[in-house]
N, C-alpha and C positions, 0 to 999 in steps of 0.2 A: 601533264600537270603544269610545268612550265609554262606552255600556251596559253592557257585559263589567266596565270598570274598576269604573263605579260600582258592579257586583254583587258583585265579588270586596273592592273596600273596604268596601262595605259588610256582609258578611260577618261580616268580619276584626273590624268595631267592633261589632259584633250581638254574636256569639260570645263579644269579650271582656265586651260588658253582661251577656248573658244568665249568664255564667260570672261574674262578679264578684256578680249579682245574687244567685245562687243560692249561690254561697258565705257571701253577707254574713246570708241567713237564720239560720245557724248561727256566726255570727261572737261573738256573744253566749254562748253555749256554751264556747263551745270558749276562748275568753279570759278565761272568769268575769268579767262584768264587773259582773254585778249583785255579787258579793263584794267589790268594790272601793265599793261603796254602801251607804248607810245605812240597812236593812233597817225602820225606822222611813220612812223619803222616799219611802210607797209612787206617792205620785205622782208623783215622778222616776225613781221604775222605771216607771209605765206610761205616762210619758211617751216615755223611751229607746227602750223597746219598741216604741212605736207606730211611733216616727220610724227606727227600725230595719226595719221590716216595710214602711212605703210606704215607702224610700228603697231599699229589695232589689226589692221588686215594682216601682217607676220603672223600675230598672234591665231589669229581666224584660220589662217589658210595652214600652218603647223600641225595646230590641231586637229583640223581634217584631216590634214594627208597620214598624220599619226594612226587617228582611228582607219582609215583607208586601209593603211597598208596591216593593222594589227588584225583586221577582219577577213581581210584579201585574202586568195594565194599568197601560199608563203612566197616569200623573198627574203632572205636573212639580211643580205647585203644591203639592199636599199631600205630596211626596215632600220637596219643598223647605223646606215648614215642621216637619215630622216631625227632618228632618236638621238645621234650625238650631235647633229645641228641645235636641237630643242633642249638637250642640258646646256649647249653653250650658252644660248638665248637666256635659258633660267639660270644660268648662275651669274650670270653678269647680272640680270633682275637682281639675285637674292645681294651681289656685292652694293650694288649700288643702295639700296636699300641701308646696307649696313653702313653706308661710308655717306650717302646723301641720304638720308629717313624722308621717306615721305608721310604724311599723315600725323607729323610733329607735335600738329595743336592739339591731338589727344593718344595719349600711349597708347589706347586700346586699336585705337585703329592703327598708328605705326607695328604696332605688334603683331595684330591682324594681317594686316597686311606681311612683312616680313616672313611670319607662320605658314600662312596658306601657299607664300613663293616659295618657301624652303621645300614644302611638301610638295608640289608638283612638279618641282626639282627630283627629289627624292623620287616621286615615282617614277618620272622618265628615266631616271641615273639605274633605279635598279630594273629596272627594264630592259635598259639596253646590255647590263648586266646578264642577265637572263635570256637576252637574243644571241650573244656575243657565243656564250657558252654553250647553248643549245647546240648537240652533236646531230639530232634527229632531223633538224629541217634543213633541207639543200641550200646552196647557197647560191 
């Protein structure tokens, strides 16, 4: 029973990495934000850039290994550390959020936003919850 939960959370918080990850590629684009920059600071563009690129693929490659290991052979252990790498990931997302808003120029979407990171938070959290606990799968 436990297993079903922990695949279907784990899912839920994959799907939203993998989907936020893959969004965030293009997230530079589509906001212009190197226009908001000072086309002389080329190292703060390719510094942004960088940190944009593994902060999207973090998110991409989490989420795989997430779903990987929830589908996989068991492995409690590495399923366990995999899951409490990915709440730290999301809960620094969900603080920063609280403490810097993204999405400012309309509530709905800082709220949106905020919402959907709490929740994929929340799934990974009680997931790992639910691996931690689990006496049936070896470790």
């Amino acid at each position: 029973m436990r297993n079903v939960a922990v695949r279907i959370l784990v899912s839920f918080g994959s799907l939203a990495s993998i989907g936020f990850g893959i969004w965030h590629f293009w997230v530079p684009a589509i906001w212009k934000w190197y226009s908001f920059m000072d086309p002389t600071a080329t190292e703060l563009i390719i510094a942004v850039r960088a940190i944009n690129v593994f902060f999207s693929l973090s998110l991409v490659l989490f989420g795989l290994m997430n779903l990987f290991l929830a589908f996989g052979p068991p492995a409690r252990f590495s399923m366990a550390v995999v899951l409490a790498a990915t709440c730290l990931l999301w809960a620094c997302r969900v603080a920063m959020q609280l403490i810097y808003p993204q999405g400012s120029m309309n509530p709905t979407i800082q709220y949106s936003m905020l919402a959907t990171f709490c929740l994929a938070l929340g799934a990974y959290a009680v997931s790992l919850v639910l691996v931690l606990t689990d006496k049936t799968v070896p470790r």
